[in-house]
C-alpha positions in Angstrom: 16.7 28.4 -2.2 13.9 28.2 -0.4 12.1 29.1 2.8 11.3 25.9 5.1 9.6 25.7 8.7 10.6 22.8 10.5 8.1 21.9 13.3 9.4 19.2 16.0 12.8 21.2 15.7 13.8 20.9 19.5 14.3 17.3 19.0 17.4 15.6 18.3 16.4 15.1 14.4 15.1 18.1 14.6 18.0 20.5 15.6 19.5 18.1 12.6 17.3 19.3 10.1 17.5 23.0 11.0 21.3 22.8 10.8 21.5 20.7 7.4 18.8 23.0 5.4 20.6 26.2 6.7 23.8 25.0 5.3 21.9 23.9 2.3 21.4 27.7 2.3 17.5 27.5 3.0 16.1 30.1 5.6 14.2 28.5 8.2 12.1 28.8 11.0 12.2 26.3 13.6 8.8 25.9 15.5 9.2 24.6 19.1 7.1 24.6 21.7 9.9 26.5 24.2 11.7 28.9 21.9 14.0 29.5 25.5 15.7 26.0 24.6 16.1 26.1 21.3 20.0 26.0 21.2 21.7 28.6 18.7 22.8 26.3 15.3 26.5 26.2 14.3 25.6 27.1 11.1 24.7 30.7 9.2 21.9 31.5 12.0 20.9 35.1 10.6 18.9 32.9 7.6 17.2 31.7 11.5 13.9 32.4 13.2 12.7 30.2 15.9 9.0 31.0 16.6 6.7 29.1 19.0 4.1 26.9 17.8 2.4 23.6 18.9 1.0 21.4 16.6 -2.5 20.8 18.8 -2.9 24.5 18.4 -3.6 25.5 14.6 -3.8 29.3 15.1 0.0 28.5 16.1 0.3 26.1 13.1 -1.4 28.7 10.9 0.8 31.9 12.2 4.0 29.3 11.7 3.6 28.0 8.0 2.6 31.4 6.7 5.1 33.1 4.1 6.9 29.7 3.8 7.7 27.6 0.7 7.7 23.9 2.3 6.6 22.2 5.7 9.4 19.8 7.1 8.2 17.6 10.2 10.2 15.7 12.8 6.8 16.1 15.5 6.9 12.9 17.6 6.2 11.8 21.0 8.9 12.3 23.9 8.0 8.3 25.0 6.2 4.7 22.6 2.9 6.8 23.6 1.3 8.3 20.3 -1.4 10.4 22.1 -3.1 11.0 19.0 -0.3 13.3 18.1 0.8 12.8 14.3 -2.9 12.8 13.2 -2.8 16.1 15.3 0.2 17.2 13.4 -1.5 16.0 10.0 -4.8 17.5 10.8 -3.1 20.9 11.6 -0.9 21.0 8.5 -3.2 20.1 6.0 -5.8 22.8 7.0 -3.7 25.7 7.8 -1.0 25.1 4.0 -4.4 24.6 2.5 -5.6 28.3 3.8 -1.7 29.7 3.3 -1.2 28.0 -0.3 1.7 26.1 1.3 1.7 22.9 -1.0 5.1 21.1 -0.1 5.4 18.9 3.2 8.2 16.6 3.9 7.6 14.5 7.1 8.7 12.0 9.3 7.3 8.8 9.8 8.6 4.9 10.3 9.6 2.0 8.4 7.7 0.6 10.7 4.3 1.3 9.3 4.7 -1.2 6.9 5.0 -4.7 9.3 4.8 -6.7 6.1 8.2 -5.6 5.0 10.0 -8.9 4.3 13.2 -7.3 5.7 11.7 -6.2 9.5 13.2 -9.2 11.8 10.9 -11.2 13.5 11.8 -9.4 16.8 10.7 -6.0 15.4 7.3 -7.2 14.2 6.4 -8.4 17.7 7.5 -5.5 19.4 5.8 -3.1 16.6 2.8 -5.4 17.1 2.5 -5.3 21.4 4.6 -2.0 22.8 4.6 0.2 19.6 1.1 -0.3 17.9 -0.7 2.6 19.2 2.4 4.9 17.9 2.0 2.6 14.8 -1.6 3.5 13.9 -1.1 7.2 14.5 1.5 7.3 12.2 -0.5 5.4 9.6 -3.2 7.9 10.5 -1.1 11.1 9.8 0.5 9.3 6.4 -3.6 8.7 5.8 -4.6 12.5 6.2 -2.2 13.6 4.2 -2.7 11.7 1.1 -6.2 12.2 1.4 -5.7 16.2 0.9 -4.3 17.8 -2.0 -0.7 18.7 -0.2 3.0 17.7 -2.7 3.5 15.4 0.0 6.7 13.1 0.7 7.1 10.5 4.0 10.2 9.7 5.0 9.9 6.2 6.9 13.0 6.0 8.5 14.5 2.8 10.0 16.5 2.9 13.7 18.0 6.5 13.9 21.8 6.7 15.3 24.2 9.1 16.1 27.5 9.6 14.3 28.9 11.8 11.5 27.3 11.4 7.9 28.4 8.5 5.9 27.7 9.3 2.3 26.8 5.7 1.6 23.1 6.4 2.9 20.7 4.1 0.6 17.1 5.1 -0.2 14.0 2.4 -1.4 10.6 3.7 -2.2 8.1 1.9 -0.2 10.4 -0.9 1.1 13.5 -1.0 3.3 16.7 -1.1 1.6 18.0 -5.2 2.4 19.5 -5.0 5.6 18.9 -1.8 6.7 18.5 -1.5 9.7 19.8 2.3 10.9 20.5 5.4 9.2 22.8 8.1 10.8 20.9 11.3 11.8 23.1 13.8 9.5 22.6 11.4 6.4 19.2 11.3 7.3 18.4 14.6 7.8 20.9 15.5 4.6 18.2 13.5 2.9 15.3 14.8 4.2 16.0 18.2 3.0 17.2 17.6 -0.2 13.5 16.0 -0.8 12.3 18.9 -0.4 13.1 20.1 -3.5 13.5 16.7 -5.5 10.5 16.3 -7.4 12.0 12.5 -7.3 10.0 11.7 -4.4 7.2 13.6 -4.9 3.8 11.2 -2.9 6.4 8.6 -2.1 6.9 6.8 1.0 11.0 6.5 0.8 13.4 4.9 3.4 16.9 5.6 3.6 19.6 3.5 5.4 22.8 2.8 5.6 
């Protein structure tokens, strides 16, 4: 098993991903901003630490990803407004698992970094194009960072995230949306997430998983 710090735990997808690679029977850290909020997991929490760390702040970064095996990132904005931060997140990783010979990182992004995807509706490109395009960028700045460094990196650019118990059925394309996909549940997501971490599989891909 290994040892994985999950930054952007406090989130919804976050908490997910804690709670998944614990039962996998990883010990993680969870790196939050408020460690006061972060609510105790149902599952083994003594294989637990919750630290606080801010992805803006690379001492915190740094103090964070030390001693680990793999990086797994669910940072994102609370609102559409990117504010710069996943090529803050990028930035920070790359330079502090470079000093800390962390080499895996499994992160978040968005199918919707690839707009010429044949299988986005019309609707989605418009709105990915007008509200979401500074988020957009960002993301395709962080994905940018990273493959430009040396990291074992993997994106996962997930479609519409929902709520609800995993499915089993989730499907997973490599650079492409699976036809029709259009949401993937947050358990199968995050069930996926961490079992990249230690698939060699998907190794500098970009994959999406849906349902």
């Amino acid at each position: 098993m290994s040892s994985i710090v999950v930054f952007g735990a406090n989130g919804a997808t976050g908490r997910a991903l804690v709670e998944e690679a614990l039962r996998a029977g990883h010990t993680v850290t969870a790196a939050v901003r408020d460690p006061a909020a972060f609510p105790r997991p149902a599952a083994d929490p003594a294989r637990l630490s919750v630290v606080r760390a801010d992805v803006r702040d690379l001492d915190g970064v740094r103090a964070a990803v030390r001693g680990h095996d793999a990086v797994v990132s669910a940072v994102g904005p609370a609102g559409a407004r990117a504010d710069g931060l996943y090529s803050a997140a990028a930035r920070a990783f790359v330079a502090a698992m470079g000093e800390h010979g962390v080499d895996r990182l499994v992160a978040l992004s968005s199918s919707g970094v690839r707009l010429d995807d044949p299988d986005h509706p019309l609707w989605y490109r418009v709105v990915a194009r007008t509200l979401l395009k500074d988020l957009y960028q960002d993301m395709r700045r962080m994905e940018r960072i990273v493959r430009d460094s040396p990291l074992d990196w993997t994106f996962v650019r997930s479609t519409r995230i929902v709520d609800g118990p995993p499915t089993g059925t989730c499907r997973v394309v490599d650079s492409a949306n699976p036809a029709n996909g259009r949401r993937v549940n947050r358990a199968d997501l995050a069930r996926f997430v961490v079992g990249a971490v230690t698939d060699p599989r998907w190794s500098r891909r970009h994959p999406t998983p849906a349902r």
